[in-house]
C-alpha positions in Angstrom: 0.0 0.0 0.0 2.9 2.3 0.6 4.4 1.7 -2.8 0.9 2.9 -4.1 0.7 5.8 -2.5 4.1 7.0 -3.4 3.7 6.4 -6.6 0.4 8.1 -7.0 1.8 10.9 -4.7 4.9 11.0 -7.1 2.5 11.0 -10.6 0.5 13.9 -9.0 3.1 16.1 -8.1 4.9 15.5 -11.9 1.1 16.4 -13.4 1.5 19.2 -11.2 4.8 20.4 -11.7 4.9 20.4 -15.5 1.4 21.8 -16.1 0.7 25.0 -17.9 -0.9 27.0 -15.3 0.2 30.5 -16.4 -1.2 29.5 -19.9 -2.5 32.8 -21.3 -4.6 31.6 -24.8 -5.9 35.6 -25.3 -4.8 37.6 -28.8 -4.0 33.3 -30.1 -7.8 33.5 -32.2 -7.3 30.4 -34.7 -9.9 30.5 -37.2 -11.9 27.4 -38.7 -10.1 28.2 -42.0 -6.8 27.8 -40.0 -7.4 24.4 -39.1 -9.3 23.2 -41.9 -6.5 24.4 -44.8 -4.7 21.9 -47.2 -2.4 23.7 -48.3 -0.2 27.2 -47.9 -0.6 29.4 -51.0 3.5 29.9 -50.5 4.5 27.1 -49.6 2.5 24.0 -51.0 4.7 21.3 -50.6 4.7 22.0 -47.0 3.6 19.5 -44.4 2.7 21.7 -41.7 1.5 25.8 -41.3 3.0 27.5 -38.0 0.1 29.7 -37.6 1.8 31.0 -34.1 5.2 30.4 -32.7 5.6 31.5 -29.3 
């Protein structure tokens, strides 16, 4: 039972530790065109769009 408790008290506090608490998502407004486009008028051989890097 102690093994069990450990571990769940060690999983917790790494869910804990690593979360994004300080996320702030305001001025990031993706559109549904955004996530629904095929391809990159500039770029269309790309695999992937970066609409935002941080």
């Amino acid at each position: 039972m102690k093994k069990f408790t450990l571990t769940l008290s060690c999983i917790l506090f790494i869910i804990i530790a690593f979360s994004q608490a300080k996320f702030n998502a305001s001025g990031y407004n993706v559109t549904n065109d955004e996530l629904t486009i095929k391809t990159f008028s500039k770029d269309s051989t790309a695999n992937a769009l970066v609409i935002y890097e941080y």
